[in-house]
Backbone as JSON Lines, residues from 0, in Angstrom:
{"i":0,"aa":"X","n":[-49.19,-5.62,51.41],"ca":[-50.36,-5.06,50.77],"c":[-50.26,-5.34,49.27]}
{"i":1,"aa":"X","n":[-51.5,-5.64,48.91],"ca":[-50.99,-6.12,47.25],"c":[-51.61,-5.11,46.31]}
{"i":2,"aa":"X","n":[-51.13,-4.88,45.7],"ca":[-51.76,-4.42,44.2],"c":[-53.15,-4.22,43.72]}
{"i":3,"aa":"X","n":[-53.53,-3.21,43.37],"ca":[-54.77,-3.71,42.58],"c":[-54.26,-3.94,41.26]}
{"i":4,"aa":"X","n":[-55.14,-4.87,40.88],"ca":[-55.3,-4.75,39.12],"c":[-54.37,-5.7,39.07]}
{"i":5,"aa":"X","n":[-53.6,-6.58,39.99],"ca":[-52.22,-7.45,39.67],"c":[-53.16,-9.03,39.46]}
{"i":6,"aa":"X","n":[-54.18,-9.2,39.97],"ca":[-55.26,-10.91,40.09],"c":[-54.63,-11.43,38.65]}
{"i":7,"aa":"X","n":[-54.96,-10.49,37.71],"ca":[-54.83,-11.69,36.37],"c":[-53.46,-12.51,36.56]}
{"i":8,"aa":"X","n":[-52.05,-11.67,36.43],"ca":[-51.02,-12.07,36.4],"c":[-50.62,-13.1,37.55]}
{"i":9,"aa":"X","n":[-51.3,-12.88,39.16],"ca":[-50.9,-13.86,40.2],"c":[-51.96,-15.22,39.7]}
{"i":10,"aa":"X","n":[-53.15,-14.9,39.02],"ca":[-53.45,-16.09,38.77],"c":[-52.9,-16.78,37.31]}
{"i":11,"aa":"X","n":[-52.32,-16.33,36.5],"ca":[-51.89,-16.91,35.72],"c":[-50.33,-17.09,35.94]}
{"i":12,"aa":"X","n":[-49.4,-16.78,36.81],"ca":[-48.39,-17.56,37.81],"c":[-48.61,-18.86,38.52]}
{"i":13,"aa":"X","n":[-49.94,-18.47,39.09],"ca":[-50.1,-20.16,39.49],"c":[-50.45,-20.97,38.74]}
{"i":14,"aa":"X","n":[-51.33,-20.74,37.82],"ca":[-51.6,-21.92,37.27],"c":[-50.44,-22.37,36.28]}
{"i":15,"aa":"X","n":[-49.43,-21.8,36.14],"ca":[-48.4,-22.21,35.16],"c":[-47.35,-22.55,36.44]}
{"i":16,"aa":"X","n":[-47.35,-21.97,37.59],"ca":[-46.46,-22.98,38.43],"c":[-46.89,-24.16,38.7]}
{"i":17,"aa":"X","n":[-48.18,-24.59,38.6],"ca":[-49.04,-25.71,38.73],"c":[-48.65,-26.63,37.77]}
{"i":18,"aa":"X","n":[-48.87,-25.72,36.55],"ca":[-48.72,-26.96,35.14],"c":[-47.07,-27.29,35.33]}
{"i":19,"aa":"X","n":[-46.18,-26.63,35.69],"ca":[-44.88,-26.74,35.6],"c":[-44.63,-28.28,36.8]}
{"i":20,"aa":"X","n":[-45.11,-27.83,37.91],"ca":[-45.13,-28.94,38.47],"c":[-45.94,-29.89,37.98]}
{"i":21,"aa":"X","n":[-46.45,-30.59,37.52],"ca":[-46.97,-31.41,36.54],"c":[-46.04,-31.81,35.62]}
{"i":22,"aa":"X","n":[-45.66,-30.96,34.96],"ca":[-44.51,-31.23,33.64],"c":[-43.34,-32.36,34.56]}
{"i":23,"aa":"X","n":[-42.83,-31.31,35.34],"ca":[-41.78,-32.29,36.38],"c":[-41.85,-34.07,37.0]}
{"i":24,"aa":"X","n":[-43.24,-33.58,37.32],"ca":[-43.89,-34.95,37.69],"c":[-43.99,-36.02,37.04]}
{"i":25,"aa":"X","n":[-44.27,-35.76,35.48],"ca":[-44.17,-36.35,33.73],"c":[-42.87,-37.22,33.93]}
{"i":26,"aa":"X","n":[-42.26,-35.99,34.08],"ca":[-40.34,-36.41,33.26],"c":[-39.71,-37.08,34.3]}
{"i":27,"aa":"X","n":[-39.91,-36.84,36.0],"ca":[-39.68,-37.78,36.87],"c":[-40.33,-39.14,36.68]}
{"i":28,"aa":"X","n":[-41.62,-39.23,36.42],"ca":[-42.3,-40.84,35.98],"c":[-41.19,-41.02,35.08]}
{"i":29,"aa":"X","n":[-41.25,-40.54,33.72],"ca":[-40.71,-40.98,32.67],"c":[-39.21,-41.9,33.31]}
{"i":30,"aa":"X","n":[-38.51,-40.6,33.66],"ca":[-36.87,-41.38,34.25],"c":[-37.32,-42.43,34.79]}
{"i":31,"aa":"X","n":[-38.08,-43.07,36.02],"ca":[-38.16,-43.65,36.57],"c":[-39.16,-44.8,36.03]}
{"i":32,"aa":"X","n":[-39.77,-45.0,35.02],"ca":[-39.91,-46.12,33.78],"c":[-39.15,-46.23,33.09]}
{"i":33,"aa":"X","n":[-37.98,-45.4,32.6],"ca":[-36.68,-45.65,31.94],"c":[-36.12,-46.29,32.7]}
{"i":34,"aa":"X","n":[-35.81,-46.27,33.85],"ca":[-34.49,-47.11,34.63],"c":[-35.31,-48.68,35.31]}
{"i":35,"aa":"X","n":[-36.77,-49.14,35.18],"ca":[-37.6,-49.9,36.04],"c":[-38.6,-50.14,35.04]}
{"i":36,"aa":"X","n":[-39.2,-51.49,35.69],"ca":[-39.42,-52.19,34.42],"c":[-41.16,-51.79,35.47]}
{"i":37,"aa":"X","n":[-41.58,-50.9,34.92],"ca":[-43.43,-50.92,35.36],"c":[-44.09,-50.91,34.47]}
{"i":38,"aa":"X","n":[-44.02,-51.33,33.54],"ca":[-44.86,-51.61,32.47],"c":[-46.17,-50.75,32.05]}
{"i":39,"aa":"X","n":[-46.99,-50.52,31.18],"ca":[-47.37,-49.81,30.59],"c":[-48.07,-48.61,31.45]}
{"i":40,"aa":"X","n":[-48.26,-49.11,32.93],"ca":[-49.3,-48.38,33.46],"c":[-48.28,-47.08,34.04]}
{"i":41,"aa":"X","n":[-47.36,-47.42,34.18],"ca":[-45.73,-45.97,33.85],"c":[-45.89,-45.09,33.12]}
{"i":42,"aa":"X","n":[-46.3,-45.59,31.58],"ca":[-46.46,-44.92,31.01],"c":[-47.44,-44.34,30.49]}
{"i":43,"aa":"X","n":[-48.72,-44.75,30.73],"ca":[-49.9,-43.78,31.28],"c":[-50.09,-42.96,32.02]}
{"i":44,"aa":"X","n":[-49.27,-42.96,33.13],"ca":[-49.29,-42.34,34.17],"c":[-48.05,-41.29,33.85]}
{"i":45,"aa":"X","n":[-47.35,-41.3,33.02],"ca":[-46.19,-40.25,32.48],"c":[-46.88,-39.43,31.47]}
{"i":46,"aa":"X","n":[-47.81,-39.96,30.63],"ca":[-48.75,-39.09,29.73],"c":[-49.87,-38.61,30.09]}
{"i":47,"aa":"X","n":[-50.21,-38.87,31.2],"ca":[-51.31,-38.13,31.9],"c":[-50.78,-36.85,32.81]}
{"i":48,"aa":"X","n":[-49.25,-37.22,33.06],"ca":[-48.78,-36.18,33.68],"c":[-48.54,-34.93,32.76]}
{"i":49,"aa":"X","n":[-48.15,-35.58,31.32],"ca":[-48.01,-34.37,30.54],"c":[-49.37,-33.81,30.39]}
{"i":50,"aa":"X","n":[-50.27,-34.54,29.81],"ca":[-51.22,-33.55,29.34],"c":[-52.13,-33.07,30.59]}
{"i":51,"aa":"X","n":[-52.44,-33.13,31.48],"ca":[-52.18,-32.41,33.09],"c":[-51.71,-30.98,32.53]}
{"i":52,"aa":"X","n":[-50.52,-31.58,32.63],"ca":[-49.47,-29.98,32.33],"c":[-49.64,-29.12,31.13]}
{"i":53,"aa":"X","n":[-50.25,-29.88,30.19],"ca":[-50.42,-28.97,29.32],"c":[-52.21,-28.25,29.41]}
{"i":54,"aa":"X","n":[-52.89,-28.91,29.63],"ca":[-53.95,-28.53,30.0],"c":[-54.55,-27.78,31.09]}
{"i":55,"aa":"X","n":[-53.64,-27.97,32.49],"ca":[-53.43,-26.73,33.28],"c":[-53.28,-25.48,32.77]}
{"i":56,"aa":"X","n":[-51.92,-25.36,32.29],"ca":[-51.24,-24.1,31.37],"c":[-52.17,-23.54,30.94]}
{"i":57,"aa":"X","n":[-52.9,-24.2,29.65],"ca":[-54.1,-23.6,28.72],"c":[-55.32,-22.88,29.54]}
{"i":58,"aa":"X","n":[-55.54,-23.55,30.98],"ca":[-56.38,-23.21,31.55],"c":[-56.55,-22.27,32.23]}
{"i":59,"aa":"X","n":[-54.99,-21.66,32.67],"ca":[-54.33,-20.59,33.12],"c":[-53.92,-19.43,32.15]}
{"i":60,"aa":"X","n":[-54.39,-19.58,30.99],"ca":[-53.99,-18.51,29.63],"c":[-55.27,-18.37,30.12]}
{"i":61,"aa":"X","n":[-56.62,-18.95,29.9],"ca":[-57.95,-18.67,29.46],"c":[-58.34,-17.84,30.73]}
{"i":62,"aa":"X","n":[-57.77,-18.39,32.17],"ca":[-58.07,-17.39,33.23],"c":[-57.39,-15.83,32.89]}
{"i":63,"aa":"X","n":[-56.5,-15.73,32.49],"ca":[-55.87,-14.48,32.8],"c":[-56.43,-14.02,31.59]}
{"i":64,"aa":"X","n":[-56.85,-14.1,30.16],"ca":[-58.05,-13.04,29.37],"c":[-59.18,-12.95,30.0]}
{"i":65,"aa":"X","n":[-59.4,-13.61,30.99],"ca":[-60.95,-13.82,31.36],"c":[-60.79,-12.65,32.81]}
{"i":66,"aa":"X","n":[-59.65,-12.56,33.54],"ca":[-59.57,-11.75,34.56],"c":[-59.75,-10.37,33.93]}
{"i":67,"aa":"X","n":[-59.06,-10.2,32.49],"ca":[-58.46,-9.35,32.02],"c":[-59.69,-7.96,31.64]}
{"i":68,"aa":"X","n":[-60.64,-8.97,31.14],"ca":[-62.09,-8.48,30.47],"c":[-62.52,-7.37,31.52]}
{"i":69,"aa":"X","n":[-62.56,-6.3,30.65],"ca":[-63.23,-5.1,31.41],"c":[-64.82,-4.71,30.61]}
{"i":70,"aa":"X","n":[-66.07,-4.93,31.72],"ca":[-65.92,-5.23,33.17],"c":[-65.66,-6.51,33.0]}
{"i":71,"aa":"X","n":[-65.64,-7.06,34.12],"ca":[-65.4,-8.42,34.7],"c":[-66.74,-9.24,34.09]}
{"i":72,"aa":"X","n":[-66.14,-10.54,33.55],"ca":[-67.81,-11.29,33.24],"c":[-68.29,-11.86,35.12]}
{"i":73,"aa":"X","n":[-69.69,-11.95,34.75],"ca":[-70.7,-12.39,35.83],"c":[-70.03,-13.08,36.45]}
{"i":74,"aa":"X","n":[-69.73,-14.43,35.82],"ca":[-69.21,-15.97,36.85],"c":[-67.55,-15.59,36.15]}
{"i":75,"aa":"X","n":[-66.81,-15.66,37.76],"ca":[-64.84,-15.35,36.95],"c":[-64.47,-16.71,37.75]}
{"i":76,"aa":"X","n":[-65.48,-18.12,38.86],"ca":[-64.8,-18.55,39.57],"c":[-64.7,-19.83,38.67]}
{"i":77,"aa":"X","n":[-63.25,-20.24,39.02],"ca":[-62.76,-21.37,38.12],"c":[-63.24,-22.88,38.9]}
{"i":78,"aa":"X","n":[-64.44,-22.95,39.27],"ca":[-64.87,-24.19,39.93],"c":[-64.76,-25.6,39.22]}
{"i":79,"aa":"X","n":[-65.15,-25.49,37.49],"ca":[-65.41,-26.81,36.89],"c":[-63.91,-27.16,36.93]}
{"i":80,"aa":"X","n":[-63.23,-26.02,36.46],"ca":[-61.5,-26.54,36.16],"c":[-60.73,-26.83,37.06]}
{"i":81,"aa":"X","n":[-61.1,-26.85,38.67],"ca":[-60.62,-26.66,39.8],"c":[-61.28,-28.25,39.9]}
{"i":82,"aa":"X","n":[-61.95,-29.06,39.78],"ca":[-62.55,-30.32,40.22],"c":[-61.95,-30.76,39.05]}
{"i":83,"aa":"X","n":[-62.33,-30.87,37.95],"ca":[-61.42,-31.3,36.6],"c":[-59.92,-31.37,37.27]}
{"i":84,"aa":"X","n":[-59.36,-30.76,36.85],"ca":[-57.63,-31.27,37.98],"c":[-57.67,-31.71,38.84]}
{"i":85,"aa":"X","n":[-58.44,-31.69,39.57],"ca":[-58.53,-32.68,40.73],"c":[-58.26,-34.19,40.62]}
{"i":86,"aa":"X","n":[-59.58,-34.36,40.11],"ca":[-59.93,-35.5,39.57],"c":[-58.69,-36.21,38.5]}
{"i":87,"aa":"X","n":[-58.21,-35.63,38.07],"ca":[-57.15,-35.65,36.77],"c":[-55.74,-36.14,37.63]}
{"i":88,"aa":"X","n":[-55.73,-35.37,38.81],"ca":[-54.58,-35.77,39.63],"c":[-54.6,-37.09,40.29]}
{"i":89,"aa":"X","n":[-55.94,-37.29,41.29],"ca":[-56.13,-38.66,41.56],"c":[-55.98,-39.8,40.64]}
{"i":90,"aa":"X","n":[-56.68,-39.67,39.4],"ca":[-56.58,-40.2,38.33],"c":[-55.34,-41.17,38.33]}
{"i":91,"aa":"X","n":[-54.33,-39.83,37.78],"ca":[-52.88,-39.81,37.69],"c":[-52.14,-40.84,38.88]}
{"i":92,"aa":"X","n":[-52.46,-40.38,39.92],"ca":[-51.8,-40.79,40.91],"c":[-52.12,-42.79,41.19]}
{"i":93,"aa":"X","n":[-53.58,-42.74,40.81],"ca":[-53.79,-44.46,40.96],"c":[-53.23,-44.65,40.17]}
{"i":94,"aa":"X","n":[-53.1,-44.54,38.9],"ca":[-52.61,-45.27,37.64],"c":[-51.07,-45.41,37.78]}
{"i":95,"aa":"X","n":[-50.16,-44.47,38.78],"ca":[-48.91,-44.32,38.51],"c":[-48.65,-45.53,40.06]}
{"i":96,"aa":"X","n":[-49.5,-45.87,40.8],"ca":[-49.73,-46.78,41.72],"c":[-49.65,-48.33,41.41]}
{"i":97,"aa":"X","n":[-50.36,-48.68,40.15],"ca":[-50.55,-49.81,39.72],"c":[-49.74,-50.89,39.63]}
{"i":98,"aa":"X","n":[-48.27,-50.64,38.75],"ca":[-47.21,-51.19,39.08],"c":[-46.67,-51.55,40.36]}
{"i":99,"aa":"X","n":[-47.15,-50.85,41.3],"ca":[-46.65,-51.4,42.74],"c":[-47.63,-52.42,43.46]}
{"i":100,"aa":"X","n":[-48.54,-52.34,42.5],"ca":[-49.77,-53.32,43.41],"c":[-49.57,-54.4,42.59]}
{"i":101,"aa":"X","n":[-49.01,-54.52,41.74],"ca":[-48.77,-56.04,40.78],"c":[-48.05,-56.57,40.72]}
């Protein structure tokens, strides 16, 4: 049974376990353009992972003042930022692809 009043904090857990995995994802590319020669599209795909991660995070501060607001504003659902990462991940993921197709 959960909590009331706990939403802000479980949603601002995920979205920073989110960005964290992201961060990881970064520094794993990174090692793995350090040791292999994939050329620049490595490292696009290592800086897209960071700022991913950092832009998740931020997005997950702005949810949890926004849960926080008493009353609650009208619209609380995170739809644009939820397709935005999306998109940001696929993104990520072709670009970190490229080197293997060349």
């Amino acid at each position: 049974m959960s909590e009331s009043g706990l939403q802000a904090e479980r949603t601002s857990l995920s979205w920073t376990r989110t960005s964290l995995g992201f961060l990881a994802n970064g520094a794993l590319l990174m090692v793995h353009n350090f040791y292999s020669d994939t050329g620049v599209f490595g490292w696009i795909a290592a800086g897209l992972a960071a700022a991913l991660a950092l832009s998740t995070y931020l997005i997950g501060v702005r949810r949890q003042r926004q849960l926080a607001e008493v009353p609650l504003p009208q619209r609380i659902s995170p739809r644009v930022e939820v397709y935005l990462v999306g998109i940001a991940v696929v993104v990520m993921v072709l670009v970190s692809m490229l080197p293997q197709l060349a």
